[in-house]
N, C-alpha and C positions, 0 to 999 in steps of 0.2 A: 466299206467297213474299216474303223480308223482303231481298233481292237480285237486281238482274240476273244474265242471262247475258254474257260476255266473249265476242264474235265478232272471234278475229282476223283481218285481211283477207287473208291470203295472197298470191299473186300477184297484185298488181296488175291484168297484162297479158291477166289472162286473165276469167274469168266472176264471178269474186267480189262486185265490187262492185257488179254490176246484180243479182245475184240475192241479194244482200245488201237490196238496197233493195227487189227484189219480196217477199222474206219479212217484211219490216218490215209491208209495205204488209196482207200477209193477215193476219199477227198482231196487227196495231197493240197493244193497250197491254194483251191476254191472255197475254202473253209477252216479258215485258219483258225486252231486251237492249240493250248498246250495241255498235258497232262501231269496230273500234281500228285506227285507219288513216288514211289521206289523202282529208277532205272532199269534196278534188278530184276524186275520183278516182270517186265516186259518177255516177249516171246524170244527166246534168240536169233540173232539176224535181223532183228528190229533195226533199222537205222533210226539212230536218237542222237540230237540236238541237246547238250544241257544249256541250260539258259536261267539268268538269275532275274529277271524281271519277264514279263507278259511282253512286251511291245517286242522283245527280241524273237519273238514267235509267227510274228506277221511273216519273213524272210524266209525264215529259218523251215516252214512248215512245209516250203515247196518239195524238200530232199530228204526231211529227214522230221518223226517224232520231237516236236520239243517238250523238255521235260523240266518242268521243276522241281529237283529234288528235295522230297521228305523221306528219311532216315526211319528204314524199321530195325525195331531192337530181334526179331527171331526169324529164324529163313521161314522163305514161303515153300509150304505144298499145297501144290493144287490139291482143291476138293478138302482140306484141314484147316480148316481155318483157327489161328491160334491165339487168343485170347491177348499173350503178351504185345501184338500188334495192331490191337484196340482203340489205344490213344493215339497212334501213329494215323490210322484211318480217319477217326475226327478230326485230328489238327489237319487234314488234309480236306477236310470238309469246311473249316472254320478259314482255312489261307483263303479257299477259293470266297467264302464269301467276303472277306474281307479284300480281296482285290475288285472284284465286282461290283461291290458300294465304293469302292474308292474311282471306280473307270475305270483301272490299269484291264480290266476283263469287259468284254460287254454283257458277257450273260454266262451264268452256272450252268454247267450239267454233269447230274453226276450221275456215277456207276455205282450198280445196285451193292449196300450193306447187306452185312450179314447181323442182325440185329441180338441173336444172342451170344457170338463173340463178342457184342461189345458191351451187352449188360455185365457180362462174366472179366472182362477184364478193363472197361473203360467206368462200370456202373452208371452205364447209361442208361437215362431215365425217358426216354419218350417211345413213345407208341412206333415211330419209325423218322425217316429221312424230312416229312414234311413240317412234322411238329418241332421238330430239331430247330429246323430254319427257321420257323417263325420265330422261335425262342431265340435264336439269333439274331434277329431283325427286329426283335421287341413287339410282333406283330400278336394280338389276343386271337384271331382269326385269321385262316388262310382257305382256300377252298383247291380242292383236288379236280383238276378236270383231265379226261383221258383224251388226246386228240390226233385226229387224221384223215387224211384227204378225205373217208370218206364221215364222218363222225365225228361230232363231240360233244363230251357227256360228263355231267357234273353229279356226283353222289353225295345228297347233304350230306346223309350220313356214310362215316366207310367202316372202321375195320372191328367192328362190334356185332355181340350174335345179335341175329335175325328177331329174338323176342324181347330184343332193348330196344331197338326201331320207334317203335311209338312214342314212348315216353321221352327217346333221345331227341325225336324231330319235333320242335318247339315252333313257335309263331316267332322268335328271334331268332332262330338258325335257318330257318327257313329265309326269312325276309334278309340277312344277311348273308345267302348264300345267292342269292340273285343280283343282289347289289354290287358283290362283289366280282361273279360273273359277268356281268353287264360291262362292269367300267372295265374287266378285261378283256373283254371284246374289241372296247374300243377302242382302248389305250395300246394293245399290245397283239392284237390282230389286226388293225384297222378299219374294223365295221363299226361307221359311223351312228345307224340305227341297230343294232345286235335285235333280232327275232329267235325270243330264247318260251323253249315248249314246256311243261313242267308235268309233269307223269303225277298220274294218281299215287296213293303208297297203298291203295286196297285195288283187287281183281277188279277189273270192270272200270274203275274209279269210284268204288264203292258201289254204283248202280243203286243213283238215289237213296244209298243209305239203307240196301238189304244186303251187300258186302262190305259193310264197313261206315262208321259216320265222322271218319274225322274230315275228308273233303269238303262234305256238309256241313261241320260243327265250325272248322276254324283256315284250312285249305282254302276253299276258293272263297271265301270271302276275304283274307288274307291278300288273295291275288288282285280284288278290287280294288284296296288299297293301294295298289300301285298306277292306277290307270288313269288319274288326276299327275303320275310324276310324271309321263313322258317314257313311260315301259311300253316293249311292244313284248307280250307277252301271250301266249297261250295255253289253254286249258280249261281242266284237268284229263289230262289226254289217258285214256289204257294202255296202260303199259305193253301191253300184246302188241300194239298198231300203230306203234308209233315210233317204230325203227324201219320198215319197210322203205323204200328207194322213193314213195309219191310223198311220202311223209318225209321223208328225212327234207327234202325239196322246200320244206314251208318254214325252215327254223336253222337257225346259225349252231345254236345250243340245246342239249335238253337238260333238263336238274333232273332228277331219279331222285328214291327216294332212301335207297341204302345203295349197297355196294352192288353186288351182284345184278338187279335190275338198269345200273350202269354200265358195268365191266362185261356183263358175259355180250349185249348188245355187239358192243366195240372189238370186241374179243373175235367173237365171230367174222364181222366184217373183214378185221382187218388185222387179222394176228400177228403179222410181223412190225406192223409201221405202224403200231400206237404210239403215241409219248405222252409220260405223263407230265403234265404242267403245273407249278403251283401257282395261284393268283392270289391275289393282296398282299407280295411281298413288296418291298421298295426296289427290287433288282428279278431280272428276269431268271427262271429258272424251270430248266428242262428237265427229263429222266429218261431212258428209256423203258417199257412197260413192261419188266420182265424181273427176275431175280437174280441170284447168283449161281443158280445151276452148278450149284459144286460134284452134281453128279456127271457132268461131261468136262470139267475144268479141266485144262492142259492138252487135252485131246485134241485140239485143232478144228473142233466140233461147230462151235457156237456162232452163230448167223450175227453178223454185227450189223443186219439192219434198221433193228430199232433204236439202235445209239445214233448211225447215221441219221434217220431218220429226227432225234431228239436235238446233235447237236446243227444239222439243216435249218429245223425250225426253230431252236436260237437265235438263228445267224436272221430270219427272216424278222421276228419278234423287234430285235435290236434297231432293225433295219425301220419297222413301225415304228418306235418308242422314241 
């Protein structure tokens, strides 16, 4: 590894920075990352490093938090998250991807936002953390996959009600959600042929079109068109039967075909060590699959699993790429 990982701090007010400092502590210097954010803002008795560039972080990571400081303008309470420390989060979002397209980082990962602190004081405009980045990466499309040793699962669609679903999942969102699946497989897992399974969006998978006929109508025909590219694809699998441990065996990936027929799968398996991944960006980027739990914030409470776990598979991604 000839670069850190970039951990931006996210919500202040919320679980970030204690469990920023507990995954320091189990990784110490097998996982070199720094943290971009407010020194202060750390647990006390943090041992922290400041550091004005990434590369002083490789050394530095063995003994101590390195940190790149960004400047909040209001004190932090845990669990309050305050609006006037809005723009301080983003620009802490935008440093790290700006050193990660440059190299100085190998890969983003960032800790969970609190997204209406930052409408209320940044007037920020997206939906959340991944559409952010695309728009910072100039990317039209990015796709959400949740992943972990034992799972992972792609929801064309994600964070919309359940009776937009159909109309939102289109024969272009679809066929660009496997695509861009696929080459992240390739590219940034290192699965040369990706064996990716793709879920009905009706009970059953429509069952021949008496629960539903969009699999019929434009789904799996859809999916034929891929089979002159070089896809190793299957389906249209039911949703029911196609998380179980014989099934999970036959497929690198599944697409789902909204949020919850994704999440709650993964969720269940493997609730501490999901990460969430964005793919089709030009630089690698992790999360872990969790929020800002401002209801336990400061308490000492919060399992820094899944950020281990996030910035782990970083470091592994980096390592593919």
């Amino acid at each position: 590894m000839t670069a850190p990982i970039a951990l931006s701090c996210g919500e202040p007010a919320g679980i970030g920075p204690e469990i920023a400092a507990k995954a320091w502590d189990a990784l110490r210097g097998t996982c070199p990352f720094f943290y971009i954010g407010d020194a202060a803002h750390l647990p006390a008795g943090t041992p922290i490093a400041r550091i004005t560039e990434p590369a002083q972080a490789m050394s530095a990571c063995a003994t101590a938090l390195p940190v790149l400081q960004v400047d909040f303008p209001a004190p932090n309470i845990p669990g309050q998250p305050d609006p006037a420390n809005a723009p301080s989060v983003v620009d802490a979002i935008e440093r790290g991807v700006e050193l990660t397209r440059s190299g100085a980082a190998q890969a983003l990962c960032t800790a969970p936002i609190h997204k209406k602190a930052l409408i209320e004081g940044a007037g920020f405009s997206y939906p959340g953390h991944t559409e952010f980045l695309a728009a910072l990466a100039g990317r039209e499309r990015v796709v959400m996959m949740l992943a972990s040793d034992q799972l992972r699962v792609v929801p064309a669609t994600i964070h919309i009600p359940l009776s937009r679903v159909p109309s939102a999942l289109t024969p272009d969102l679809l066929r660009a959600t496997i695509e861009i699946t696929a080459q992240g497989l390739r590219n940034q897992f290192g699965i040369d042929s990706p064996r990716i399974a793709i879920a009905g969006l009706n009970p059953h998978a429509g069952e021949g079109g008496k629960m539903g006929t969009e699999e019929l109508d434009w789904i799996a025909p859809l999916l034929a068109e891929f089979q002159p590219e070089g896809y190793t694809l299957s389906g249209l699998h039911p949703a029911d039967t196609l998380f179980h441990a014989a099934a999970r065996a036959n497929y690198d990936a599944a697409i789902c075909m909204y949020h919850d027929q994704a999440l709650i799968p993964i969720k269940t398996l493997d609730f501490d060590r999901g990460v969430n991944v964005t793919l089709g960006l030009p630089f690698i980027r992790t999360s872990p699959d969790h929020g800002t739990a401002l209801d336990i914030a400061g308490q000492d409470r919060a399992s820094p699993t899944s950020l281990i776990e996030a910035l782990k598979l970083a470091q592994s991604m980096a390592g593919t790429r």
